[in-house]
C-alpha positions as CSV (number, residue, x, y, z in Angstrom):
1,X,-55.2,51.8,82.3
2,X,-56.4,54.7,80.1
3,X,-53.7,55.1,76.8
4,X,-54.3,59.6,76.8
5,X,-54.5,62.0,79.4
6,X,-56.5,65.0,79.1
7,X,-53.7,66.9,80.0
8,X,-51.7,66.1,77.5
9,X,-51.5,66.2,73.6
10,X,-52.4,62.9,72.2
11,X,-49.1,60.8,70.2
12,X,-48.7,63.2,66.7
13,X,-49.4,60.4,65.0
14,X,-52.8,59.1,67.3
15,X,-56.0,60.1,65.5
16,X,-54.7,59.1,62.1
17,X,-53.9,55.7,64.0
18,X,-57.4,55.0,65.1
19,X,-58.7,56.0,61.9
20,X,-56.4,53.6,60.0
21,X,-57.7,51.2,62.6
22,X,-61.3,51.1,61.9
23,X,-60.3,51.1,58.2
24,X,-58.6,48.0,58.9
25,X,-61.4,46.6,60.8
26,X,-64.0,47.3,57.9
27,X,-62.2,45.9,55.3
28,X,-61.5,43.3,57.1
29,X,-64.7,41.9,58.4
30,X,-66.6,43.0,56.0
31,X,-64.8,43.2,52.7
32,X,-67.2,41.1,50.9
33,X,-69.8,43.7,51.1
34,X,-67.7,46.5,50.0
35,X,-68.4,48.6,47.0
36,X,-65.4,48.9,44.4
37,X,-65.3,52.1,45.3
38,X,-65.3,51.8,48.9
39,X,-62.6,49.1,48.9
40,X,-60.5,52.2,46.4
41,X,-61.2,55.0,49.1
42,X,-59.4,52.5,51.7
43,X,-56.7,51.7,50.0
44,X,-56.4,55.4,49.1
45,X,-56.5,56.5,52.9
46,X,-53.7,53.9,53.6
47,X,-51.5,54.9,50.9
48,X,-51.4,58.8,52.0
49,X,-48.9,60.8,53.5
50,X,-48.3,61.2,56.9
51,X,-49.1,64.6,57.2
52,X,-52.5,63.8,55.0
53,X,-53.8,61.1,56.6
54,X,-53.2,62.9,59.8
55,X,-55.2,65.7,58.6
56,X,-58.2,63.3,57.2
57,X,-58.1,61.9,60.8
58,X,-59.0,65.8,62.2
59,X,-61.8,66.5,59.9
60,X,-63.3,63.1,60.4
61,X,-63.9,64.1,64.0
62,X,-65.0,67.5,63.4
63,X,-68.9,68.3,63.2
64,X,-70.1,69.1,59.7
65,X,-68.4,68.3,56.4
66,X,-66.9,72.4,55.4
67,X,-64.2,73.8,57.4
68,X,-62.4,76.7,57.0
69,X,-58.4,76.3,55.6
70,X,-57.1,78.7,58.4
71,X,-58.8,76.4,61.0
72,X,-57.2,73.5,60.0
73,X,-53.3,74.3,61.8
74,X,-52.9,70.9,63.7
75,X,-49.6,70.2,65.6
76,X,-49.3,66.9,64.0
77,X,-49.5,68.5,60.5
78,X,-46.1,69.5,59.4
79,X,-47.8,70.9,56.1
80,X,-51.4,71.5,56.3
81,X,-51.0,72.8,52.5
82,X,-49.4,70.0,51.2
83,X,-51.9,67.7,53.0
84,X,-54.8,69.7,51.1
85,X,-53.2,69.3,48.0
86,X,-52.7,65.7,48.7
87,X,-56.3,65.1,49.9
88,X,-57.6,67.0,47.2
89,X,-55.8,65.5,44.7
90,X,-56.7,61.9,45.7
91,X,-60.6,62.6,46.1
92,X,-61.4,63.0,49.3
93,X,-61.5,66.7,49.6
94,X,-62.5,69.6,47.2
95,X,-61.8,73.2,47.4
96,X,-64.7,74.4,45.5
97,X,-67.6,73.6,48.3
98,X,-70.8,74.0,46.5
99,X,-74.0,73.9,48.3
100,X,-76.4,75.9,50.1
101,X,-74.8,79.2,50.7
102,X,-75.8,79.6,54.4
103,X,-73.5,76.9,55.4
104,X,-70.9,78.6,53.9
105,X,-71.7,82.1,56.0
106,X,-72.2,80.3,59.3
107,X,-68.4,79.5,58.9
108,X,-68.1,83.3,59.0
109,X,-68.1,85.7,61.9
110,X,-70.4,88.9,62.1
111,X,-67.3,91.3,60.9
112,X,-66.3,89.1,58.6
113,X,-69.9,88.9,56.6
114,X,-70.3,92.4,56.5
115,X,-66.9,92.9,55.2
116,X,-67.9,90.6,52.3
117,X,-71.1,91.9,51.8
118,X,-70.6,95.9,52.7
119,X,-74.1,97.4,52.0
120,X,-75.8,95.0,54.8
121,X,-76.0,96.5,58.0
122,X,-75.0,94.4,61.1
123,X,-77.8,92.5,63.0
124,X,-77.6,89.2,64.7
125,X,-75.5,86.4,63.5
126,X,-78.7,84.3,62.5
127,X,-80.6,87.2,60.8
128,X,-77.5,88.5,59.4
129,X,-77.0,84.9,57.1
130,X,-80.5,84.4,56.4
131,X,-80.7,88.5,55.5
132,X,-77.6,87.9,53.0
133,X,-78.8,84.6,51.8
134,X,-82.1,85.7,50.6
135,X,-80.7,88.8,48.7
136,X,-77.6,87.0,46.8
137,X,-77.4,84.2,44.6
138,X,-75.7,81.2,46.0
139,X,-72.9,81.5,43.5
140,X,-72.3,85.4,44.1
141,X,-71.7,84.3,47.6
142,X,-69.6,81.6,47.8
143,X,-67.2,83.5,45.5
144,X,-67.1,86.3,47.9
145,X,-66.5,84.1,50.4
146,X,-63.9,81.7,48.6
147,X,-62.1,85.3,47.8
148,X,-61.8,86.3,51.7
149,X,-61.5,82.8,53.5
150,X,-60.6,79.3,51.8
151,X,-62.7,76.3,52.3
152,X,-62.7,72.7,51.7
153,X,-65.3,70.4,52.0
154,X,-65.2,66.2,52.6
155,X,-66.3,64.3,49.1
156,X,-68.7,62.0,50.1
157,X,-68.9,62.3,53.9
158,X,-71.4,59.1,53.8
159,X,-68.7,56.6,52.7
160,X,-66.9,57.7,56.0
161,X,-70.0,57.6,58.2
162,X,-71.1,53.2,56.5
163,X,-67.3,52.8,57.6
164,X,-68.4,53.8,61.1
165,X,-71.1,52.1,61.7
166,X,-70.0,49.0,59.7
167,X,-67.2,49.3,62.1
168,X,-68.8,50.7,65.5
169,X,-72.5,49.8,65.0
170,X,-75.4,52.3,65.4
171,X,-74.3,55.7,67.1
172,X,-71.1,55.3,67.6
173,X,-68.1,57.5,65.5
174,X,-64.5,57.9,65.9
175,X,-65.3,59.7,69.7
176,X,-65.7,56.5,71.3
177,X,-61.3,55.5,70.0
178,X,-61.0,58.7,72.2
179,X,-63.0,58.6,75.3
180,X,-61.8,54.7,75.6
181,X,-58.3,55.8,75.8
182,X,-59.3,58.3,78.1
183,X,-60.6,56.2,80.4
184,X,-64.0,57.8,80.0
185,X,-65.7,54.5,77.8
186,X,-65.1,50.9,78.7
187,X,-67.1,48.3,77.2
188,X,-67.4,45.0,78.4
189,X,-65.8,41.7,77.0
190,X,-67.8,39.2,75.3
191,X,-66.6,36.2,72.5
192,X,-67.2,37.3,68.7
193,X,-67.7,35.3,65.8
194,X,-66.8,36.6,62.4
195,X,-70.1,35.0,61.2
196,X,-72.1,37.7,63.8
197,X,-72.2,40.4,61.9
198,X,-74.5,43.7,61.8
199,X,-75.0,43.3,57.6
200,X,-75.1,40.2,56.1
201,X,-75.1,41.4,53.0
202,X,-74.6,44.7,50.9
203,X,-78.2,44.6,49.8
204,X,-79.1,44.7,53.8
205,X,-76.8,47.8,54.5
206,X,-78.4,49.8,51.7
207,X,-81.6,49.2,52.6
208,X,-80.8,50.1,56.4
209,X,-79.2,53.3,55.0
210,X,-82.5,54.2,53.0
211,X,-84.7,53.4,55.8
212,X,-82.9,56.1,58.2
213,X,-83.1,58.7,55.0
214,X,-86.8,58.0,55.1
215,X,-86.5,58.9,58.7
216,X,-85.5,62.2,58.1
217,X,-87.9,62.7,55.1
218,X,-90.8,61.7,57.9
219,X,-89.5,64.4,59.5
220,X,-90.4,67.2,57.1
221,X,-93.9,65.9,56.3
222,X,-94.3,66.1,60.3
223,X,-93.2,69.9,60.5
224,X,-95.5,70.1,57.2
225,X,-97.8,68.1,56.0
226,X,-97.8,67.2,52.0
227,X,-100.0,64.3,51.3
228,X,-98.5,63.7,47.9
229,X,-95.0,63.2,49.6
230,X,-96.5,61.0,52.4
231,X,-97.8,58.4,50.5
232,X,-94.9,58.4,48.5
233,X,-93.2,57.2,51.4
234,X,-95.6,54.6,52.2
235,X,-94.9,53.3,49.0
236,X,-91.1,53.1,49.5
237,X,-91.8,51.5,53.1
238,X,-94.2,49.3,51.4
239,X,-91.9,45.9,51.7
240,X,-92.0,43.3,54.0
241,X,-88.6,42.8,55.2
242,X,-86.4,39.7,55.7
243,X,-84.2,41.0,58.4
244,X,-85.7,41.5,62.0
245,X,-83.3,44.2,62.1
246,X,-84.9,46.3,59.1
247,X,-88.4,44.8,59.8
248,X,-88.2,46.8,63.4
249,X,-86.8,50.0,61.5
250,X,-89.1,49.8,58.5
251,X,-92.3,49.6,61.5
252,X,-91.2,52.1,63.4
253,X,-91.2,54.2,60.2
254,X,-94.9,53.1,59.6
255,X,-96.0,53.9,62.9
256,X,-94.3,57.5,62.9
257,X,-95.5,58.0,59.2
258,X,-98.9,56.3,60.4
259,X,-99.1,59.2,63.4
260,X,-98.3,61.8,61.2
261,X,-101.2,61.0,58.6
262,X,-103.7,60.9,62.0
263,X,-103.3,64.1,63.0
264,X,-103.2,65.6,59.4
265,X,-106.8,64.1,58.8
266,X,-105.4,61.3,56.6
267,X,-107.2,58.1,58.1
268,X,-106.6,55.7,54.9
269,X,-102.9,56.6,54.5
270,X,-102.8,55.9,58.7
271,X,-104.7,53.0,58.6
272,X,-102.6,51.6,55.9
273,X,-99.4,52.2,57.7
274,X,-100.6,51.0,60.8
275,X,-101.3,47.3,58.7
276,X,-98.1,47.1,57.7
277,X,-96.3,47.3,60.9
278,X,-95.7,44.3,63.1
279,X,-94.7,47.1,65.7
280,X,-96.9,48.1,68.9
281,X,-99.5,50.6,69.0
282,X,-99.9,50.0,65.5
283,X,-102.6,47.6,66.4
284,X,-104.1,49.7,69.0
285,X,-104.3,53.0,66.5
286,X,-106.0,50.6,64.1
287,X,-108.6,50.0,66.4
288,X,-109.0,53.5,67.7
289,X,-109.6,54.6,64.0
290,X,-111.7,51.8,62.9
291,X,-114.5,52.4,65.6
292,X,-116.5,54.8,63.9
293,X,-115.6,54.1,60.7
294,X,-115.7,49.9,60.3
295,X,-116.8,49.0,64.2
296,X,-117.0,45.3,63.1
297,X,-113.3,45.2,62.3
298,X,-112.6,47.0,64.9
299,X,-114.0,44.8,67.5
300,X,-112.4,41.7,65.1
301,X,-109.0,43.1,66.1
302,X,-109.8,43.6,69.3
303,X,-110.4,40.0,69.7
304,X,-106.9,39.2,68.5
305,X,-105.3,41.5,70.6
306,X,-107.3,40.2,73.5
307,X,-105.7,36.7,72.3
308,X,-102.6,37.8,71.9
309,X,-101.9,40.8,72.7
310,X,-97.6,42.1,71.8
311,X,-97.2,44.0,75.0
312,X,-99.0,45.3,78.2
313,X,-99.8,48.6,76.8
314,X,-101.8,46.3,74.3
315,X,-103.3,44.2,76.8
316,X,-103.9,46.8,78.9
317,X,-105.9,48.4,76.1
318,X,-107.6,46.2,74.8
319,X,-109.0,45.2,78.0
320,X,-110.5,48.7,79.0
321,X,-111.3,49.9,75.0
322,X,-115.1,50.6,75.2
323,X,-115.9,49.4,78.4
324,X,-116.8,51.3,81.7
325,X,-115.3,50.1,84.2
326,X,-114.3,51.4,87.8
327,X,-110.6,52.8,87.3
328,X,-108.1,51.1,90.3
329,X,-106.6,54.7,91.3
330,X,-102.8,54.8,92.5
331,X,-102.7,56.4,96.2
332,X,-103.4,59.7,95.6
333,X,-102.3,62.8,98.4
334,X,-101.5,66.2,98.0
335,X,-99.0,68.6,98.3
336,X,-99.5,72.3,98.4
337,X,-96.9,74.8,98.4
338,X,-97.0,78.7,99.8
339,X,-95.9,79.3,96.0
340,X,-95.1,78.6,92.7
341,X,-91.6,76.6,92.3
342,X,-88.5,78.1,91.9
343,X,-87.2,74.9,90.2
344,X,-88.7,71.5,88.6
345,X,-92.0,70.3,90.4
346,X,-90.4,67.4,90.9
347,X,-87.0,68.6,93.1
348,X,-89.4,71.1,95.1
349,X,-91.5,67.7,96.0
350,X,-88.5,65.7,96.9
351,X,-87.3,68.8,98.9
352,X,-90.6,68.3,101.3
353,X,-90.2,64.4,101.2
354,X,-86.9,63.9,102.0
355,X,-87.5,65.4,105.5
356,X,-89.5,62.5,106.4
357,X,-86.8,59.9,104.4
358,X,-83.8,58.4,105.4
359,X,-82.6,59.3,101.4
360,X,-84.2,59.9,98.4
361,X,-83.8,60.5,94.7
362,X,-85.0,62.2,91.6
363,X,-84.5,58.7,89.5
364,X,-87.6,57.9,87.4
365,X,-86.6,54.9,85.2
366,X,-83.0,54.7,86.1
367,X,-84.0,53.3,89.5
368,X,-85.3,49.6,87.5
369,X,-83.8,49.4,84.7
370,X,-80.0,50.2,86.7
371,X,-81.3,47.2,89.4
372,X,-81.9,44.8,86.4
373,X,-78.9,45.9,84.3
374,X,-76.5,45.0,87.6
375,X,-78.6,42.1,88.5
376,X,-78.6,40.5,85.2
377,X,-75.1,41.9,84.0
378,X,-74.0,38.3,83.0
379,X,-77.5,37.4,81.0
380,X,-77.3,40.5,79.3
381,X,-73.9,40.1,77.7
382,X,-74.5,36.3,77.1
383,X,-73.2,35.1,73.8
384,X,-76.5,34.8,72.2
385,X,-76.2,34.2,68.2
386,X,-76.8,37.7,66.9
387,X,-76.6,39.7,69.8
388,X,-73.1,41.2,69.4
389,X,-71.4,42.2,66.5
390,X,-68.4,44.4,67.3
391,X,-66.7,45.6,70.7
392,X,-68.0,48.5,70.8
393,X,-71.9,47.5,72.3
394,X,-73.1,48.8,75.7
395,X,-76.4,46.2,75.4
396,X,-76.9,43.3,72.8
397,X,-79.2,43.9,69.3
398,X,-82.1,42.0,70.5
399,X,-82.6,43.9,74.4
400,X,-85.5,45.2,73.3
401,X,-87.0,43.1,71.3
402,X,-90.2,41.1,71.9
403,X,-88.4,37.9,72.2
404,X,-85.1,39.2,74.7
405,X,-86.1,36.7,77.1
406,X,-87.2,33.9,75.2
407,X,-83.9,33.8,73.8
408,X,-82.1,33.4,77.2
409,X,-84.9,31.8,79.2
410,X,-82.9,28.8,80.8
411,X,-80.5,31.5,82.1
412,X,-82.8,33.9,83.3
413,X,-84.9,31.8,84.6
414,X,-81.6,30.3,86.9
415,X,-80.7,33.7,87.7
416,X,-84.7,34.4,89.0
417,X,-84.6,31.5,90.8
418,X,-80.9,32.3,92.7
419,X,-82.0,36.1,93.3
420,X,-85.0,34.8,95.0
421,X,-83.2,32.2,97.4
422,X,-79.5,34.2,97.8
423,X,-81.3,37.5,97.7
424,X,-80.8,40.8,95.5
425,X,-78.9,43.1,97.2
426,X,-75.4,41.1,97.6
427,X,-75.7,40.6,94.0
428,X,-76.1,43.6,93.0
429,X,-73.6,45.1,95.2
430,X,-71.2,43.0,93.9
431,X,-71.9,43.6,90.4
432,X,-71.7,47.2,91.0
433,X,-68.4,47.1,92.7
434,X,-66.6,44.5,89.9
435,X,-68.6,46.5,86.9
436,X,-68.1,49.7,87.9
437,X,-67.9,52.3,85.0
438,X,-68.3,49.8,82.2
439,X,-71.2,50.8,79.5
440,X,-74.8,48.9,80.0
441,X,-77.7,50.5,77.9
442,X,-79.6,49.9,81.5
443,X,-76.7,51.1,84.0
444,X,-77.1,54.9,85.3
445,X,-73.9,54.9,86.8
446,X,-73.8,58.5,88.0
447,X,-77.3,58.1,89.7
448,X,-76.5,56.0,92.1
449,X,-73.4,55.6,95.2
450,X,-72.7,53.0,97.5
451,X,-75.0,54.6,100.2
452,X,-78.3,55.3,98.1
453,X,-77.5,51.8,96.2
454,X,-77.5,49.8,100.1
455,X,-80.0,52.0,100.9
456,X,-82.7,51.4,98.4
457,X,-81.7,47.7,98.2
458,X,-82.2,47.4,102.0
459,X,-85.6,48.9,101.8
460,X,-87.5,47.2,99.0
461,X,-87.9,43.7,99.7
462,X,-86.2,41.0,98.0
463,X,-89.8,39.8,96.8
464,X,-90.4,43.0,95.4
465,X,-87.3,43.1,93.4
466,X,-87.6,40.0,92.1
467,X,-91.6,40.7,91.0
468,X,-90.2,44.0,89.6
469,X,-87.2,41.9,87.3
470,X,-89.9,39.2,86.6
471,X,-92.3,41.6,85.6
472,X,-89.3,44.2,83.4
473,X,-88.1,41.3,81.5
474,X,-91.8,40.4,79.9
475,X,-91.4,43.7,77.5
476,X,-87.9,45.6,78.2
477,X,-89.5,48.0,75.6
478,X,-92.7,49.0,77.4
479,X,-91.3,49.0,81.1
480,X,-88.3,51.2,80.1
481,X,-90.4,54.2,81.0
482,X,-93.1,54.9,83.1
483,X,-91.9,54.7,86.5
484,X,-92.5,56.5,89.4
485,X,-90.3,59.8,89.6
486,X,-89.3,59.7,93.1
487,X,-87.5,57.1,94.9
488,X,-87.6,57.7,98.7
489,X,-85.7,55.0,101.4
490,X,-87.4,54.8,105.0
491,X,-85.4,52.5,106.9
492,X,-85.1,49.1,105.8
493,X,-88.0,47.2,104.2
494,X,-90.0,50.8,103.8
495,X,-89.8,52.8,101.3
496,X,-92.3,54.6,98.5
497,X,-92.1,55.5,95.1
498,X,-93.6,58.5,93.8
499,X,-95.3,60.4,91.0
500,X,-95.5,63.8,90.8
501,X,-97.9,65.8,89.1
502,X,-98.0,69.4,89.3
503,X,-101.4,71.4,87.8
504,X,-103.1,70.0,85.0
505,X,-101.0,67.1,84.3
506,X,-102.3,63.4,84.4
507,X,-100.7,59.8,84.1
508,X,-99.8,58.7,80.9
509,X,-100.4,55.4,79.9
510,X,-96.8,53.7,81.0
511,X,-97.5,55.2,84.1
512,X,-100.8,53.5,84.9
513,X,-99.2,50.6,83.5
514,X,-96.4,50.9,86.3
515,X,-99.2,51.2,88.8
516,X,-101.3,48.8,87.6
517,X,-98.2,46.3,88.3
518,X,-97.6,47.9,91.7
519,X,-101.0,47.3,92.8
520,X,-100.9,43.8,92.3
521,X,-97.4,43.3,93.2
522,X,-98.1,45.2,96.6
523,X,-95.5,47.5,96.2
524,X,-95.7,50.5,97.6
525,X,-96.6,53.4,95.0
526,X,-98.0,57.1,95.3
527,X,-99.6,59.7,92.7
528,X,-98.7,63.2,94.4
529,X,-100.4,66.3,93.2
530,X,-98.6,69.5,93.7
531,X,-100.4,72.4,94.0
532,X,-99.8,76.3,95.0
């Protein structure tokens, strides 16, 4: 039963709850790893006033970190002065914002800039701040600004955002207190061991933290390129890591740094990112750029992909690298329209389709990966060591990681084997009937309802599914896209799933990886090409 309605006003004292809440959770769980500091601010937060913690609570949830005083009159807050002062005074706030000074004038409406700033003429919000923040010093505007419209601004908005994710896990914030008591989020059970924790250590979390700075650093050598800044970041990413969890974050970082470097020209700094990560297609860019530059250690690699290759987009292409061979085509047909159209290529192809179909769907990847989150339901939330560590997780750590189903094989493989005998579809029904509504990475619950879910399960035999799972659960990561657009249902046992291509646009590589599968799965698969 959901604890808030939308049409009502939360309890006064609700948001300041759920925030003392998580507070109480972090310092609890993980109270070793706390800073001095850290450990102060929560003990700070729980010692405040009513009416200040209740206003802490409000600008935790609010996007950004400066706000404006006169936005800040919340119901709950008897004395939004006095919780200022009292925020202020213990640290938490300031009401001398420094900063850039076009975050301060996009707190400011059009009137109100030109009332601070006379002798500009009005023009579009966006020209208007970038007009008055190249022509006054940051200082001159803020105090015009200060004069006109008080501000305060969160001290050290990163302490609040390690307490979320210490508390919620990656991309989660305060929200998900409210859309669970709304009824809107419901996670599903599973046991916790205090031991199962996200960070073992404070060394771990700051090194997670640093890694998804870098991120955002790889960012702005992407938009423009500065060699001298890129391999600086090579040499910060440099490390091996002991944690799986940071050795997939630091890779990922190498392959996007690595990418970067390519198409900038830069083939040592690529070639030495792409060495250092353990990550698909690090491997396969390796060997791309080594062909005409080292083709002996090109073809050396090769050989150990061939061997042992990390994924099917690896195997795949390291079995067709530099050899001709005839390409196995997907059924190919086309479509041609009286004109260009007036929506997606891919609704105005289901629009033609459909008249032929019993249903169909726009569903691309939601189609599998929905069949295998409901089919699987029970494997996927199994208490694997590692896998969960906190309530608030819609898939386990490890779902797409290399080894997912090495780690459960004894139950998949007993699931496999009952799917195939009991069959798919009263399984999944069931599943999606009991589970209805709670949050799976792999579940697209607004895709699908009870007649297109019977529908689609009555027309693709139970073979098929179970080749499809079998197939899925080899490399969650690499099947997770790729598949066909189109789903269309024929009656039962026929059915087609469908590609659709308008002018000048080809398969990518997950698709013929999808096809590939299809062809030797029998499954029935189509490329369309739309044209006008």
């Amino acid at each position: 039963m959901a604890l808030l309605d939308r049409n009502r006003a939360p309890p006064p004292h609700y948001y300041a709850d759920r925030l003392l809440t998580m507070l109480r959770g972090v310092a609890s769980q993980y109270s070793d790893l706390l800073s001095a500091d850290e450990r102060a601010t929560i003990a700070c937060i729980r010692a405040l006033s009513t009416d200040a913690q209740r206003l802490l609570a409000r600008l935790l949830s609010r996007r950004g970190t400066l706000f404006r005083i006169d936005s800040l009159g919340y119901r709950e807050v008897v004395s939004p002065e006095g919780a200022i002062d009292s925020l202020a005074r213990a640290g938490l706030i300031t009401r001398a914002p420094g900063g850039a000074a076009d975050r301060h004038l996009a707190l400011l409406a059009i009137a109100e800039i030109v009332a601070a700033f006379p002798h500009v003429a009005r023009r579009k919000r966006r020209e208007l701040i970038g007009f008055v923040a190249a022509r006054y010093p940051d200082a001159v505007i803020r105090e015009r600004i200060a004069a006109r419209h008080g501000l305060v601004e969160l001290v050290d908005a990163d302490r609040f955002r390690r307490f979320e994710l210490l508390y919620f896990g990656e991309g989660r914030d305060l929200s998900t207190f409210v859309l669970e008591d709304l009824g809107m989020l419901r996670f599903e059970s599973y046991p916790l061991d205090a031991c199962d924790r996200l960070f073992a250590d404070r060394t771990m979390l700051d090194r997670y933290l640093e890694l998804g700075a870098m991120r955002e650093r790889i960012g702005g050598v992407e938009q423009r390129w500065n060699a001298e800044h890129a391999a600086d970041l090579a040499r910060d990413i440099a490390t091996p890591e002991a944690s799986r969890l940071l050795a997939r974050r630091r890779s990922a970082l190498l392959n996007r740094l690595g990418y970067a470097a390519e198409r900038a020209g830069d083939a040592p700094l690529a070639l030495e990112c792409y060495r250092r990560s353990e990550r698909p297609p690090a491997r396969e860019r390796t060997v791309r750029l080594l062909a005409r530059r080292d083709p002996c250690a090109a073809n050396a690699l090769l050989r150990e992909i061939r061997a042992s290759p990390q994924s099917a987009n690896e195997a795949r292409f390291a079995r067709d690298f530099g050899r001709r061979r005839p390409r196995r085509l997907p059924c190919e047909s086309v479509l041609r329209l009286p004109a260009p159209p007036s929506t997606h290529v891919e609704a105005a192809a289901l629009e033609v389709l459909a008249r032929d179909a019993v249903a169909g769907s726009h569903l691309e990847n939601a189609l599998p990966r929905t069949m295998l989150g409901l089919a699987f339901w029970e494997e996927l939330f199994a208490p694997i060591a590692g896998a969960f560590s906190n309530p608030y997780q819609s898939a386990p750590l490890d779902l797409y990681w290399k080894d997912f189903r090495a780690a459960r094989h004894a139950a998949i493989a007993a699931r496999l084997s009952k799917l195939e005998q009991h069959g798919v579809a009263a399984a999944v029904r069931a599943t999606f009937h009991e589970k209805h509504g709670i949050a799976n990475a792999l579940v697209a619950w607004g895709a699908f309802d009870d007649a297109f879910l019977a529908a689609v399960l009555d027309a693709v035999p139970n073979e098929k599914w179970c080749a499809m799972f079998d197939y899925m659960l080899d490399d969650l990561e690499q099947t997770r896209t790729g598949f066909p657009d189109l789903t269309l249902v024929y009656g039962p046992g026929r059915h087609a799933f469908v590609e659709v291509k308008g002018p000048g646009d080809e398969l990518r590589r997950e698709q013929k990886i999808w096809f590939d599968f299809f062809a030797r799965a029998g499954i029935d698969a189509r490329l369309l090409r739309v044209a006008w």
